[in-house]
N, CA, C and O atoms as a Tinker XYZ file with bonds, in Angstrom:
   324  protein
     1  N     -7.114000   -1.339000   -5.223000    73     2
     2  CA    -6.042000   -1.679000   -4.312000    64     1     3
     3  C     -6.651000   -1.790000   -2.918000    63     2     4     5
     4  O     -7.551000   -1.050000   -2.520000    81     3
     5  N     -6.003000   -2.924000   -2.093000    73     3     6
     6  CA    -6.500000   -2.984000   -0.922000    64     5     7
     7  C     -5.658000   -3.502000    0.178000    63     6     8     9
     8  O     -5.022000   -4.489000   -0.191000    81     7
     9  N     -5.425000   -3.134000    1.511000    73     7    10
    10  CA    -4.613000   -3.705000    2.500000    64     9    11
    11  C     -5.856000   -3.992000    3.482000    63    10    12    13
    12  O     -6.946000   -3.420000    3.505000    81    11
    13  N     -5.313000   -5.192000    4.403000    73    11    14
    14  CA    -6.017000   -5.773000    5.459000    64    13    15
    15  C     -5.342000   -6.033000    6.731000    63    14    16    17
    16  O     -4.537000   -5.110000    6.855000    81    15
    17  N     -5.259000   -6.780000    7.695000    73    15    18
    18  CA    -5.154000   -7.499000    8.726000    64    17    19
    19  C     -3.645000   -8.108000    8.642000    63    18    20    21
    20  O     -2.763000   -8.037000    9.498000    81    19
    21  N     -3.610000   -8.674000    7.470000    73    19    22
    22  CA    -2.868000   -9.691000    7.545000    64    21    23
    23  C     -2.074000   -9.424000    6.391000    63    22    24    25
    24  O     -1.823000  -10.083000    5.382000    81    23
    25  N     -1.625000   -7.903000    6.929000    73    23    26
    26  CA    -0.376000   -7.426000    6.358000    64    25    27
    27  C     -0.162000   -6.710000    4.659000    63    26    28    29
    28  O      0.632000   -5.896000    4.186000    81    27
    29  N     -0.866000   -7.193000    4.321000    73    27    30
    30  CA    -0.502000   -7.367000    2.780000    64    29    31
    31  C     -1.284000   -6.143000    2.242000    63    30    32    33
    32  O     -2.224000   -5.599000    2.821000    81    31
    33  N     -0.818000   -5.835000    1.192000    73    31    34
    34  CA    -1.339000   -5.462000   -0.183000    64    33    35
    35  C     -2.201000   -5.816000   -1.537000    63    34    36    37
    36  O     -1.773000   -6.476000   -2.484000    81    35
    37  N     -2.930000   -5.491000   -1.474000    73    35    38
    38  CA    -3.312000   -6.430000   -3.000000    64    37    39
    39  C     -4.074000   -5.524000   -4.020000    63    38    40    41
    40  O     -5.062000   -4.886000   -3.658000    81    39
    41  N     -3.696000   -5.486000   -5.047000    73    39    42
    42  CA    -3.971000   -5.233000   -5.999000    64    41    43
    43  C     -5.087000   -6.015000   -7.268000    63    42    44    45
    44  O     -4.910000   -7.128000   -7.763000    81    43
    45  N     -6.024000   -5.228000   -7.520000    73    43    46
    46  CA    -7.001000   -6.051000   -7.869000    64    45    47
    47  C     -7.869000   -5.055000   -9.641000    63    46    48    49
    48  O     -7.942000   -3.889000  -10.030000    81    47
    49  N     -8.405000   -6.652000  -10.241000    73    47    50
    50  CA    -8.703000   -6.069000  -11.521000    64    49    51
    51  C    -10.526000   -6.333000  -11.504000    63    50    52    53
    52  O    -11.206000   -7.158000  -10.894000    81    51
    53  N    -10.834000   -5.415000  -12.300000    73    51    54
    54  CA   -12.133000   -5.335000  -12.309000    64    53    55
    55  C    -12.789000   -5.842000  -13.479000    63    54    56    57
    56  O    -12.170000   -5.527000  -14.495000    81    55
    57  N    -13.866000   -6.544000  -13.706000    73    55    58
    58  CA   -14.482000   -6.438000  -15.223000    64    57    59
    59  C    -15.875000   -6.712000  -15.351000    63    58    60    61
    60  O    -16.015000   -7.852000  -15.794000    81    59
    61  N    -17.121000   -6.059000  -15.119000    73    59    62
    62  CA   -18.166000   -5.812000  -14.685000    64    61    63
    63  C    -18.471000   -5.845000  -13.049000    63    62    64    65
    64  O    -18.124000   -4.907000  -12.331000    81    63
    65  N    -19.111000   -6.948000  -12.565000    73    63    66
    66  CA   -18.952000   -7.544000  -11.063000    64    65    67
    67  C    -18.410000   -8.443000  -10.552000    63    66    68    69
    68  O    -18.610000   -8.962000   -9.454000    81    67
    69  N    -17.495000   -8.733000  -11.549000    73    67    70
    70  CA   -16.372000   -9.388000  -11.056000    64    69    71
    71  C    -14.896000   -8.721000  -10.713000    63    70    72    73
    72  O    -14.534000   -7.676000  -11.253000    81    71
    73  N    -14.029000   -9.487000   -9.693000    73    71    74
    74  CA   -12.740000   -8.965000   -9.405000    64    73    75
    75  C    -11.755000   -9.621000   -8.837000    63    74    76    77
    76  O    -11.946000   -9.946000   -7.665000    81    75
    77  N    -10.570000   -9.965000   -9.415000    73    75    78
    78  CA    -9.725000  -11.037000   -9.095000    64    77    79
    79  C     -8.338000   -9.689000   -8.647000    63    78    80    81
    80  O     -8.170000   -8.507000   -8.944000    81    79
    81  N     -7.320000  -11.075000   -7.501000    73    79    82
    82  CA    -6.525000  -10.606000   -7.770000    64    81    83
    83  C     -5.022000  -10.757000   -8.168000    63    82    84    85
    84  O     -4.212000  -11.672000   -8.018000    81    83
    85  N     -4.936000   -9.216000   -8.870000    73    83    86
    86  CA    -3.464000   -9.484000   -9.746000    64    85    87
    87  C     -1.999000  -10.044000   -9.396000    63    86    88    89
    88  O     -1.300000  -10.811000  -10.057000    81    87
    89  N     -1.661000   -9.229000   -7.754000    73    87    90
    90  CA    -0.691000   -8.548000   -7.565000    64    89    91
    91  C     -0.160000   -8.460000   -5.978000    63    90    92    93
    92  O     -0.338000   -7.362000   -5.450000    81    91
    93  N      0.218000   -9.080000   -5.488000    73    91    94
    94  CA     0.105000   -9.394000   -3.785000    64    93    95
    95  C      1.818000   -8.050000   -3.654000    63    94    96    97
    96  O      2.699000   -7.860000   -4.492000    81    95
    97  N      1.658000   -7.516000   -2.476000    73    95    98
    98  CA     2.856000   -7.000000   -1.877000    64    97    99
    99  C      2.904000   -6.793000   -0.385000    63    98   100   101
   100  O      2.286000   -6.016000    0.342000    81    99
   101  N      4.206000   -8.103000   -0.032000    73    99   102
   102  CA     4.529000   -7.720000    1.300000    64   101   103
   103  C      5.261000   -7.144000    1.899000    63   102   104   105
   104  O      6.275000   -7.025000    1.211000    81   103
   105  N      5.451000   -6.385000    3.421000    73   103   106
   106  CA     6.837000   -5.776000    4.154000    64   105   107
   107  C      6.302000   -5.288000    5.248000    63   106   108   109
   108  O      6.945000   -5.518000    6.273000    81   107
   109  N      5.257000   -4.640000    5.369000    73   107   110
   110  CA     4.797000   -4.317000    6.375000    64   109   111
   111  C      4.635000   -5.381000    7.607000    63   110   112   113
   112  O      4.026000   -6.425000    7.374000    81   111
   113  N      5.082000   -5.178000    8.708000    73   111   114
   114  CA     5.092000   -5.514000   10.054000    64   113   115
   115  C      3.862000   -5.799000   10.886000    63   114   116   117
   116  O      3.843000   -6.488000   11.906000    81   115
   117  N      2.625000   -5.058000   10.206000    73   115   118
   118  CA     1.631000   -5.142000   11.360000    64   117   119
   119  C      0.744000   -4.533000   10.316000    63   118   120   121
   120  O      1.107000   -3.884000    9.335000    81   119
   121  N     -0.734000   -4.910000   10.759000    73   119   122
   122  CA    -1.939000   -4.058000   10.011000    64   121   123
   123  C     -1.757000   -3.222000    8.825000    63   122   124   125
   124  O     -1.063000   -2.213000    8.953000    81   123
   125  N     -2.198000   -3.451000    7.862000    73   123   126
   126  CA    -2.129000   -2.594000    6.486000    64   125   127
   127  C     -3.606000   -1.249000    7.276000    63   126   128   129
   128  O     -4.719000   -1.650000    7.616000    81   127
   129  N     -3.184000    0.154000    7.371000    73   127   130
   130  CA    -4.115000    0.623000    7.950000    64   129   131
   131  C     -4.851000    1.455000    6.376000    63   130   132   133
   132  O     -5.976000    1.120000    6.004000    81   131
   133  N     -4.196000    2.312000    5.755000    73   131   134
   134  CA    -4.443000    2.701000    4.174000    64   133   135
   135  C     -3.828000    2.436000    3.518000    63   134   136   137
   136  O     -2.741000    2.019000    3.919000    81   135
   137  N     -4.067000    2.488000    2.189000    73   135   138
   138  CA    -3.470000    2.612000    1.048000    64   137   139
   139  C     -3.954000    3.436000    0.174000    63   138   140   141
   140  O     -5.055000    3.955000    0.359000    81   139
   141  N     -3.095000    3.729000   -1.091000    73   139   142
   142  CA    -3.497000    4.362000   -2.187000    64   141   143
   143  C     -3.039000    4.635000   -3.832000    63   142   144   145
   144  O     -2.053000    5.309000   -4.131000    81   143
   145  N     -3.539000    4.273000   -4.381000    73   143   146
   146  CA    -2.576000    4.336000   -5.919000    64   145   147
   147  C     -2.699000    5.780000   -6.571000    63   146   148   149
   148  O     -3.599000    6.446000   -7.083000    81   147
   149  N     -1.565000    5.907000   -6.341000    73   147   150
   150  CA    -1.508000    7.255000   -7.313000    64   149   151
   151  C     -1.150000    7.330000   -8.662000    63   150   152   153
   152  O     -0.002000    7.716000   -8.880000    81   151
   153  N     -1.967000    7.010000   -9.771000    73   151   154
   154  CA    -1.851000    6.609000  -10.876000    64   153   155
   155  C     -1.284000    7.168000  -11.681000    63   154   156   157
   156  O     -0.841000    6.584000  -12.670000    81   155
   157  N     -1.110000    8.735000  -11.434000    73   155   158
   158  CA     0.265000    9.867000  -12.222000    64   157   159
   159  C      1.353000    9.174000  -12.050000    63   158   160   161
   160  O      2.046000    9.148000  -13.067000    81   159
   161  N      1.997000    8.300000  -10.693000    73   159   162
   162  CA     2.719000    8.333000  -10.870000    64   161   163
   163  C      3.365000    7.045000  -10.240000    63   162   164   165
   164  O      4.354000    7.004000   -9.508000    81   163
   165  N      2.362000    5.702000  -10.815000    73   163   166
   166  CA     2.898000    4.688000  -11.075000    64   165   167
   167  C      3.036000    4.118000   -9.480000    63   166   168   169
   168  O      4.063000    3.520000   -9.161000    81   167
   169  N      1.992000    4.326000   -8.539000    73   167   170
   170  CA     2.681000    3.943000   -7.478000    64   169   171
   171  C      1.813000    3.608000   -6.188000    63   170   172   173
   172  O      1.004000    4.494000   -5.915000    81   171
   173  N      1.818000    2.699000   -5.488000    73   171   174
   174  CA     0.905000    2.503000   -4.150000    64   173   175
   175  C      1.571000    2.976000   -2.873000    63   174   176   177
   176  O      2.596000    2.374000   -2.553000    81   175
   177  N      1.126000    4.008000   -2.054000    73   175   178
   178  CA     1.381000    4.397000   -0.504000    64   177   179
   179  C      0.680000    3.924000    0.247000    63   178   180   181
   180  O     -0.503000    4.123000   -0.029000    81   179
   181  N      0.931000    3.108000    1.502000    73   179   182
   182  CA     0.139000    2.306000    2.072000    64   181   183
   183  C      1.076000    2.786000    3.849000    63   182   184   185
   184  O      2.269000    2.759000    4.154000    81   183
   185  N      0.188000    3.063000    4.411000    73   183   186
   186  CA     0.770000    2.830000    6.113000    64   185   187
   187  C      0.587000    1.527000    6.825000    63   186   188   189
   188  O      0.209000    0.562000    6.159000    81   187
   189  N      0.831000    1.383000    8.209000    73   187   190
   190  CA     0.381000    0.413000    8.722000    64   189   191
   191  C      0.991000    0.437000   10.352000    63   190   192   193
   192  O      2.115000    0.900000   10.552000    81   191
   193  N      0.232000   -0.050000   11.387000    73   191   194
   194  CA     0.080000   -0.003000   12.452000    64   193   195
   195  C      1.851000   -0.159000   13.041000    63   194   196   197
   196  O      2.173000    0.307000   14.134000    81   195
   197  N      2.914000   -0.913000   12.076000    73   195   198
   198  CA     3.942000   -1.083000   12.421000    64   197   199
   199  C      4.685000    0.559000   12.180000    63   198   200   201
   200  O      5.890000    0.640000   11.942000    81   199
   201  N      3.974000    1.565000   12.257000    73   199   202
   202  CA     4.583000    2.835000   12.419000    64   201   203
   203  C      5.233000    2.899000   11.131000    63   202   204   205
   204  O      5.986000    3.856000   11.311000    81   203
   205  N      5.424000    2.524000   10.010000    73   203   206
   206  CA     6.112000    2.788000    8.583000    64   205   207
   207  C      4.898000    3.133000    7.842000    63   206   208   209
   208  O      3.829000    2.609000    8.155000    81   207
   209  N      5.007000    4.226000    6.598000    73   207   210
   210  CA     4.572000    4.139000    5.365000    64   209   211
   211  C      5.530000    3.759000    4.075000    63   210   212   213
   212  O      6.755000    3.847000    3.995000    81   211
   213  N      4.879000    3.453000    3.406000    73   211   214
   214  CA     5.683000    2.755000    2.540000    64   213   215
   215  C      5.129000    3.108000    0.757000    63   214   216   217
   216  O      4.132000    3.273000    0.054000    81   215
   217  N      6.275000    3.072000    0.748000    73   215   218
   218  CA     6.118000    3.637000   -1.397000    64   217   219
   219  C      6.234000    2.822000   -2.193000    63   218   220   221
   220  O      7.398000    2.746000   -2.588000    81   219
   221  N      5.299000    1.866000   -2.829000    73   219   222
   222  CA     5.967000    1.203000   -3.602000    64   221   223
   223  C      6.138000    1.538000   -5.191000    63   222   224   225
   224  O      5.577000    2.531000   -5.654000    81   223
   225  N      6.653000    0.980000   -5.726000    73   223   226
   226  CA     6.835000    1.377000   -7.269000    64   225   227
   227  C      5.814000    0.342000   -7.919000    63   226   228   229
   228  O      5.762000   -0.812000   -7.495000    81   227
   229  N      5.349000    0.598000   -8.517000    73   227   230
   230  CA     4.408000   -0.795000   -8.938000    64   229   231
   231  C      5.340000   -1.196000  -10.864000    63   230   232   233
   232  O      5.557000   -2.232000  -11.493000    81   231
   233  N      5.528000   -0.157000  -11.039000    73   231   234
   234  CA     6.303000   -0.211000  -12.272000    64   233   235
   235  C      7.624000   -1.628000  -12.444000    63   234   236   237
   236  O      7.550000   -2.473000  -13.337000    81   235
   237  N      8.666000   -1.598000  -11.457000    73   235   238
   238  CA     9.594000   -1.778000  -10.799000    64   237   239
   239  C      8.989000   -3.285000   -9.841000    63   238   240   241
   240  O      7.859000   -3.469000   -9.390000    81   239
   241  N      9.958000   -4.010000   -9.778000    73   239   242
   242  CA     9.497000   -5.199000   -8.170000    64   241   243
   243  C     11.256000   -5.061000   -7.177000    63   242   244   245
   244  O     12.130000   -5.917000   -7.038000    81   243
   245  N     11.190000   -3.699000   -6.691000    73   243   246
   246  CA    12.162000   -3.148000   -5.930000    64   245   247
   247  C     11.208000   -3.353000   -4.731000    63   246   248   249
   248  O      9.980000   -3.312000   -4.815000    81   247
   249  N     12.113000   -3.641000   -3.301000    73   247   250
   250  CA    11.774000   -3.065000   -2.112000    64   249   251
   251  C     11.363000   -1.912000   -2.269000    63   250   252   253
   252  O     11.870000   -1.130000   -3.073000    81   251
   253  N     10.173000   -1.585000   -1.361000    73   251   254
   254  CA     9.449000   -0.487000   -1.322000    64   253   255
   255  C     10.511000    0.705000   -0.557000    63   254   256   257
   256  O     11.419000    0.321000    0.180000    81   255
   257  N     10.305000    1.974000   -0.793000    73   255   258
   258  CA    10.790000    2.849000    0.543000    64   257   259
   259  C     10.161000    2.971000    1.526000    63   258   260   261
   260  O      8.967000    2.690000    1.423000    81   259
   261  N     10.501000    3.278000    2.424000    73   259   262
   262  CA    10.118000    2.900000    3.917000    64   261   263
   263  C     10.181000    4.060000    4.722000    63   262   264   265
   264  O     11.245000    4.679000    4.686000    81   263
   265  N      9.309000    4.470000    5.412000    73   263   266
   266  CA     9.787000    5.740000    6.036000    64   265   267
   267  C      8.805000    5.074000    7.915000    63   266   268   269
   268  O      7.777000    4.421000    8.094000    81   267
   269  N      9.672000    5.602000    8.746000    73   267   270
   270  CA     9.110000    5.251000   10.361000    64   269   271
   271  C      8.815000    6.307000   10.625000    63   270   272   273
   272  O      9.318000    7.277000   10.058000    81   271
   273  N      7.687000    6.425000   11.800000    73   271   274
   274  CA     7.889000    7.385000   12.780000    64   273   275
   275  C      7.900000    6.633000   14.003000    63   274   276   277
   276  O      7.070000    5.736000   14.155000    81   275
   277  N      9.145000    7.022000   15.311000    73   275   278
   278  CA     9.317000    6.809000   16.189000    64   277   279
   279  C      8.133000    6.415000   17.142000    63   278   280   281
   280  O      7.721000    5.255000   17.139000    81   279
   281  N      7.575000    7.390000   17.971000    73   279   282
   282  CA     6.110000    7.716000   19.182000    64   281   283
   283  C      4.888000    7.570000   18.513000    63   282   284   285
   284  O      3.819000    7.488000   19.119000    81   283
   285  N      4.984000    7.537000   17.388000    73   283   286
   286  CA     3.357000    7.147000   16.376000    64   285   287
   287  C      3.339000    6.862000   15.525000    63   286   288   289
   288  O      4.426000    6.970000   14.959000    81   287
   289  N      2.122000    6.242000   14.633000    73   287   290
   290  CA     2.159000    5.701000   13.667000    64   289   291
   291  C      1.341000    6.150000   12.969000    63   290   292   293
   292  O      0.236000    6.389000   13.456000    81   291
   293  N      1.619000    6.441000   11.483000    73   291   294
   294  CA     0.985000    7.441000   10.311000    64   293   295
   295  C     -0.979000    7.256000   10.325000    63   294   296   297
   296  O     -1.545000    6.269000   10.796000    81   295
   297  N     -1.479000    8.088000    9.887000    73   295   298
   298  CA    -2.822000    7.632000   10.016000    64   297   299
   299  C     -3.381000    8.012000    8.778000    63   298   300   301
   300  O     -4.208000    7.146000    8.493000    81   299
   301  N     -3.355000    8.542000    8.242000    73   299   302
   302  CA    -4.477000    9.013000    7.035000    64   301   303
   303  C     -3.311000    9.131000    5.872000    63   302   304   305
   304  O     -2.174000    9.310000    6.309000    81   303
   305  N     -3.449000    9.058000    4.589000    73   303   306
   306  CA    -2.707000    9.020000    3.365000    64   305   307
   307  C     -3.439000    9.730000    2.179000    63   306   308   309
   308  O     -4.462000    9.216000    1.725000    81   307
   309  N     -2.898000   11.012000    1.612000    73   307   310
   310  CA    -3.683000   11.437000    0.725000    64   309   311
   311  C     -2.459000   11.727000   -0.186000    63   310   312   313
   312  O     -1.266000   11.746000    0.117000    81   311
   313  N     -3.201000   11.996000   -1.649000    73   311   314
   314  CA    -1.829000   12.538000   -2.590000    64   313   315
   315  C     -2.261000   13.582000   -3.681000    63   314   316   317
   316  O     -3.344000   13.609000   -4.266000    81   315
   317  N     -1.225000   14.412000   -3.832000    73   315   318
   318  CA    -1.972000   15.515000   -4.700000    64   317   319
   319  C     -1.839000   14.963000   -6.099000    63   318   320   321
   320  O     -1.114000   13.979000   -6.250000    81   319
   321  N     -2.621000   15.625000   -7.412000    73   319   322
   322  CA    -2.018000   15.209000   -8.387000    64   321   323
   323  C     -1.363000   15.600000   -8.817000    63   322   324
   324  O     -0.851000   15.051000   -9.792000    81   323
């Protein structure tokens, strides 16, 4: 999984040294800054410079949840298992 510049999400498959991709997701406002798949539980968390992190379901093609912070914007993303 990977976010960039230009907003997005992408989701990507591997099969020796090669890697295409699967799975595009947009909503974010500004800079994809992390992301992360948490594979227990079906799901990518990704922040981004537009002050939201965001949950998506990867299971599901629902709008993501969305969470803001007002005066700053999220920086680091980790998840337990």
């Amino acid at each position: 999984v990977s976010g960039a510049d230009d907003r997005e999400i992408k989701v990507w498959r591997m099969s020796g040294s090669r890697a295409w991709e699967t799975t595009t997701y947009r909503g974010h406002l500004n800079n994809v800054s992390c992301v992360l798949f948490h594979a227990k539980e079906n799901i990518i968390i990704s922040n981004s410079e537009d002050k939201t992190l965001r949950v998506w379901d990867v299971s599901r093609n629902h709008p993501p949840l969305a969470f803001r912070r007002d005066n700053d914007r999220y920086w680091i993303l980790a998840a337990h298992p």
